[in-house]
N, C-alpha and C positions, 0 to 999 in steps of 0.2 A: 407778307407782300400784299400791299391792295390792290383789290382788283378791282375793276370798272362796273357800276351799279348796271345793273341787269336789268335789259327792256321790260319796262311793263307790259307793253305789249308782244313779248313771247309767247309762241305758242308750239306746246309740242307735237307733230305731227305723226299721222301713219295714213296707213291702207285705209283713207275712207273716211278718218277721221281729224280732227282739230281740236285738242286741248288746252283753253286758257289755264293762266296760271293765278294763281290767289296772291293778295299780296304779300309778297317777301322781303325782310329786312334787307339781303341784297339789292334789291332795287333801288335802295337809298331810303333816304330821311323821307316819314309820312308825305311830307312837300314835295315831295319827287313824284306824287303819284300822277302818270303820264305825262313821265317828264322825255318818254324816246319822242316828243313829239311838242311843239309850241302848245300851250296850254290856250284852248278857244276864249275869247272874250267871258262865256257863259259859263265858263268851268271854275269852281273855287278849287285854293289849292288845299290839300290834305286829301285824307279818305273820301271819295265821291260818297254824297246822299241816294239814296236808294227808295221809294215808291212801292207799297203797293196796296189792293184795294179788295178787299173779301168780302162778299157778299151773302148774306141768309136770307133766305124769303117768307114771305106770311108773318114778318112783324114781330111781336115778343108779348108777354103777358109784362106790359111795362112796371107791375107793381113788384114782380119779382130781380124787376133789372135797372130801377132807378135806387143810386143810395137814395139817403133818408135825407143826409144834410151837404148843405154847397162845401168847398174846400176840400182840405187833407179829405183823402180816400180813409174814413173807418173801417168799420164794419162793411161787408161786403155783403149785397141783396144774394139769392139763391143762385139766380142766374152766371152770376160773378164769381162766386164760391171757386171751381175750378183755378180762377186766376190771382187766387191767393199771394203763390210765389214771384209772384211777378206784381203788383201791388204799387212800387213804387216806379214801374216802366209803363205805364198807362194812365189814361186819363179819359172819364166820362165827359161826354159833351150831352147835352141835354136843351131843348130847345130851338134849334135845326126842325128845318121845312125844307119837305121837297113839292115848289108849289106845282112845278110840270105834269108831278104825279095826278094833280088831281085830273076830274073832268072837264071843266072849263066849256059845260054842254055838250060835249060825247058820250055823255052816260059809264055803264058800265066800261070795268078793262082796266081796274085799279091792280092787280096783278101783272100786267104787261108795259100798263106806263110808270111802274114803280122800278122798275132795274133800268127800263129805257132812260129816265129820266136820274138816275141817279149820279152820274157822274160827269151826264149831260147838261142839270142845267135843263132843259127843253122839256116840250111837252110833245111828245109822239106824235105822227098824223095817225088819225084811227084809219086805217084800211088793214084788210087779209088777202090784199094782190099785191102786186109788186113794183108800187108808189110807194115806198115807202120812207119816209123822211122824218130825220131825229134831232139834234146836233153832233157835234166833234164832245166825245168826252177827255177829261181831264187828261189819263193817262196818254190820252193820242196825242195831245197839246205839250206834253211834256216830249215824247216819242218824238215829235216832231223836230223839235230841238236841238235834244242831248241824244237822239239814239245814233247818230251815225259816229259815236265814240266807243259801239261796243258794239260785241258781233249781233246782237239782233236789238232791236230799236223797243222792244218789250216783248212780252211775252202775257197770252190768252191761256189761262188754265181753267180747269174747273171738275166735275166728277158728275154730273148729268148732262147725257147728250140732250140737243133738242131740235126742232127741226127749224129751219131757217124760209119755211112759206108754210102758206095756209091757215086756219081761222086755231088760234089757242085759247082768245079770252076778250068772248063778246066783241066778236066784230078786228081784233089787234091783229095783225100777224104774229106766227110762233116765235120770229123772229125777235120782238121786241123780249119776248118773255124767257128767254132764252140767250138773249148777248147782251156786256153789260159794254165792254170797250167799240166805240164808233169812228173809225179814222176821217170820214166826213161824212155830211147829214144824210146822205144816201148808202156809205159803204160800213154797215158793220164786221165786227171781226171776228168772227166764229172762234168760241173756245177749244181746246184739246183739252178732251178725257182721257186721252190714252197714254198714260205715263210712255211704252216704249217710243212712243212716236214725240213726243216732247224731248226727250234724251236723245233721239237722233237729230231734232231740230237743232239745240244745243250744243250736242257735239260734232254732227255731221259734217265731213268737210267731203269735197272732190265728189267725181261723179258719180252717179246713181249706180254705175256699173261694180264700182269698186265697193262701195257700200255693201251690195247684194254679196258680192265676193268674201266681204268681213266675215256679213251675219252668215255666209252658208257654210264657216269653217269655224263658228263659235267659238269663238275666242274673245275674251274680255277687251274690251275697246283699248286697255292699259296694254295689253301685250304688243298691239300694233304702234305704243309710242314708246317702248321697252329700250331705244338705243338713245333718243333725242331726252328720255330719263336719266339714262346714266349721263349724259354729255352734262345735262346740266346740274347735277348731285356736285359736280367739281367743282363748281362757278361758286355754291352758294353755303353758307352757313351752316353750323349745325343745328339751330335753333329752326332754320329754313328749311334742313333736311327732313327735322319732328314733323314741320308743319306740313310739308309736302305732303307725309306717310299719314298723314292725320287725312288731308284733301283724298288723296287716293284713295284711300280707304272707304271714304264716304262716296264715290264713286262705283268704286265694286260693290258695295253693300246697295246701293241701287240698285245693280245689273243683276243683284244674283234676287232680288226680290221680283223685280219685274220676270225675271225669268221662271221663278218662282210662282207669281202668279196666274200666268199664262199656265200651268201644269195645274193648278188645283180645278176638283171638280166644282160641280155648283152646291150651294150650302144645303139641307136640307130646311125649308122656311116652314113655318107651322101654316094651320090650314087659315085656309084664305088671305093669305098673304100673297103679295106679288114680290118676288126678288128686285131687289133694286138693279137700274143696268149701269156699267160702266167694267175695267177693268182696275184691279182684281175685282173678285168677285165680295168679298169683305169690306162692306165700305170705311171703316176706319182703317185699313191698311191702304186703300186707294186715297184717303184723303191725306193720310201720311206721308205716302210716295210723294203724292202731289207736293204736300209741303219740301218736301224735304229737295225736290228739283226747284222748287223756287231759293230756297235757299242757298243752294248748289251754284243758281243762278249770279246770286247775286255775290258769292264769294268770291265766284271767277269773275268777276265783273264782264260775266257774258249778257246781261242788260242790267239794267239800274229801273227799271219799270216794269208791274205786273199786275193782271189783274186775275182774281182766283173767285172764278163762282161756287159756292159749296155745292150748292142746289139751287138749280130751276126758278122762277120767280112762281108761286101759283104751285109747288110742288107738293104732289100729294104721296111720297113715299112713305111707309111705313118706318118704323125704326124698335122694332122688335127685341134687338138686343140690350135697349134699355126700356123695358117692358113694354112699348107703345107698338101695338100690334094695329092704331087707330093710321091711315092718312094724315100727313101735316096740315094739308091745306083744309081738309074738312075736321079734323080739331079747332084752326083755325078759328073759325066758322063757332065759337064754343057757347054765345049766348047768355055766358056769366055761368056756365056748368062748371063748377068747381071741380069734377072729377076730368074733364075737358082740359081744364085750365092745368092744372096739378099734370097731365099728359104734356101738352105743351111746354108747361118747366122741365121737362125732364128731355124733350128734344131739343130747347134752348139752352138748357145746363151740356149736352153732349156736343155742341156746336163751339161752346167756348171751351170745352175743356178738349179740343182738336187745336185750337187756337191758343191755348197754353203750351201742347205740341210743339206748333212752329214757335211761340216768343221761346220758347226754352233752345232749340236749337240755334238760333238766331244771337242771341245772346249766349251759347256755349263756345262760340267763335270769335278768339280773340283779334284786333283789326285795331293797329296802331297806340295808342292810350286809350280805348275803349274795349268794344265788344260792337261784333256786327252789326247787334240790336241797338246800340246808339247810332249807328249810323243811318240808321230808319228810320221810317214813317209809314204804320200798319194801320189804315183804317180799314174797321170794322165795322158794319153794320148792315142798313136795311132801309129802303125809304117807305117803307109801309113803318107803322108804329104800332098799334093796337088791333092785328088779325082781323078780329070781329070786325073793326070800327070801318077799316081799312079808311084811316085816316094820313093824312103822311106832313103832320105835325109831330113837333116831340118826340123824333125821330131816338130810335137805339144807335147811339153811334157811338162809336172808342176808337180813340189814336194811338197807338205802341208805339214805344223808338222815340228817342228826343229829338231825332234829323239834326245830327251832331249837336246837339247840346243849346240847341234854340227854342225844341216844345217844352210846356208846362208839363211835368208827371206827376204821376200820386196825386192826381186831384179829381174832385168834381167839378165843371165849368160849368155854369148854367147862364145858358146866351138868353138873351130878350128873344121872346118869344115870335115867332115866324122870319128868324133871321136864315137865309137861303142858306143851305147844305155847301153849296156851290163858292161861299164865304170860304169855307173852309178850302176848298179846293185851287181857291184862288193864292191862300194863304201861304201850301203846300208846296205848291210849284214857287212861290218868291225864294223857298230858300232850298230849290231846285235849280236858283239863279236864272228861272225861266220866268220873265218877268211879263204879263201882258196884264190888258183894261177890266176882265172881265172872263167868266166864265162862265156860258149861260144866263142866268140870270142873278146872276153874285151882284150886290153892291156894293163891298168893300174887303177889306179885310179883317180877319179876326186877333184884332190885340191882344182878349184876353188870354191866348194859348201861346202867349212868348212866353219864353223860361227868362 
């Protein structure tokens, strides 16, 4: 018997909560996707492209993170090493300017206008009160668009708090150094560190009241949609039923880590170290969690845009578990100190190989004739270049994800030299179907990254 293709936009409810659904062969043909509804002018049809935008601060020891030669990705520099398995899902950009970052006669504050200006396009006003004005970054411009097709219009992640007034870096507010996404030149978007609170964003539905009532009878978010699951196990395939228990599963494996985390004590840290802050208290399991809700994200097509600070712009956390007991940002700072530098590769090797993490998960989830990870677009990077130099030329920057089968991978691209960041950005959104003149101070578009 056939039965009638199954809303995309189903959602199974309970006590407190709202769970989108992943896409399902019930739903109909890939071209059906959000077909309970006239597809908007800006919508392509098949699998929706997906965004999003991860941030490292203090730059890179460029010699360990640029290949050697333009083209086919060879040999892989140190920094890179980690992203072996994934090889032929990425691509070096090389040659990107973020000209915002510089000072333009503000002096100092190359840590605070390097995140503000990264996705902005723009150059900060330097003030530590609260005039503070930047541009609209990329993700908002996209948000703007495409977000009223999904339950939240993007999504702020990241794993250091920071404060959002008063003086962080020569004269900037903390603000700048500390938020990368800006909805307008006056309103930025403060990140969530805290996994449980991202996962009630997410899934939270109905009043606050009922919420509290969920969490104070702990019980798994899945128990409260346990009837509107069975209703729909009948509607759908068996291939749908695998996927569903596959999606669940990765749900509860959240909940029972978050829950998890919240119970462990604090790590014992060697002396003179400061504990890193966020929740859990492990930062590779906090940056995992974190991954692993963006990806969650974007399965349920609960947004299609996001933006993931790893760390702080100007962050001087230690990273001890891979033997660097030093400060990032005063590493940073290394003066051609080879034993400096050699520290620094080893917190730049730890940041990509979190970022092999998510392309591995991303890419473990199948989504029509692909895999999730073709349905993306992961840039990576930093608008500082060279720590020391704190120049923000020749930027570190990597694209994941072909954004369905339209970027260049496996390669090295090396653009003319001081071509805006913001190029790229402008690039992103065209085949986001979010079509506008400019982004900050883009000029064009970048050809060399069509597939």
């Amino acid at each position: 018997m056939n039965r009638p293709p199954l809303s995309r936009r189903t959602l199974l409810k309970g006590l407190g909560c709202a769970v989108a659904l992943p896409w399902l062969e019930s739903m109909g043909s890939l071209n059906a996707w959000g077909a309970a509804t006239p597809a908007p002018a800006n919508v392509v049809k098949g699998a929706p492209k997906r965004m999003a935008f991860l941030y490292v601060p203090n730059g890179k020891n460029m010699a360990d993170w640029t290949p050697k030669n333009e083209g086919t990705l060879g040999e892989l520099p140190a920094i890179l090493k980690p992203l072996e398995a994934f090889k032929n899902d990425f691509s070096i950009l090389t040659g990107l300017a973020a000209d915002g970052a510089r000072a333009h006669g503000d002096g100092g504050g190359d840590h605070a206008r390097a995140l503000a200006a990264f996705l902005t396009g723009a150059h900060p006003r330097k003030t530590d009160g609260t005039d503070i004005r930047n541009g609209i970054s990329v993700d908002q411009i996209a948000a703007s668009r495409i977000g009223e097709h999904t339950r939240l219009p993007s999504l702020e992640i990241g794993t250091e708090s920071g404060a959002m007034a008063g003086n962080c870096d020569s004269g900037y507010s903390c603000v700048y150094s500390s938020t990368m996404s800006w909805k307008s030149a006056t309103t930025p978007l403060p990140k969530e560190v805290n996994p449980k609170l991202v996962f009630e964003r997410m899934f939270g539905g109905g009043v606050a009241e009922d919420r509290l009532r969920r969490d104070a009878r702990r019980k798994s978010l899945l128990d409260f949609i346990h009837q509107d699951t069975r209703d729909i196990s009948q509607k759908i395939s068996a291939n749908d039923k695998r996927k569903l228990d596959d999606y669940f599963t990765a749900i509860r494996d959240i909940e029972l880590r978050i829950e998890r985390a919240a119970k462990l004590p604090e790590p014992k840290m060697p002396a003179g170290v400061t504990a890193p802050t966020g929740i859990p208290k492990d930062l590779t399991d906090h940056i995992r969690l974190m991954a692993d809700l963006m990806v969650l994200a974007f399965q349920a097509d609960v947004t299609r845009v996001c933006t993931f600070v790893l760390a702080n712009e100007g962050s001087n956390r230690p990273y001890p578990f891979v033997g660097v007991n030093d400060g990032h940002h005063d590493l940073s700072h290394h003066g051609n100190d080879m034993t400096k530098k050699e520290k620094i590769r080893e917190i730049n090797k730890y940041h990509t190989t979190q970022l092999a993490y998510l392309l591995g998960k991303l890419k473990g989830i199948k989504e029509g004739d692909g895999t999730l990870l073709d349905h993306c677009m992961i840039a990576y990077g930093s608008a500082n270049s060279d720590g020391n130099r704190h120049n923000h030329d020749d930027l570190p920057v990597l694209v994941a994800g072909s954004g369905g089968k339209t970027i260049k991978t496996g390669q090295h691209l090396d653009m003319k030299r001081e071509t805006p960041i913001a190029n790229l950005w402008t690039s992103m959104l065209d085949r986001m179907d979010v079509k506008v003149e400019a982004v900050g101070d883009s000029t064009g578009r970048l050809g060399v990254i069509d597939a």
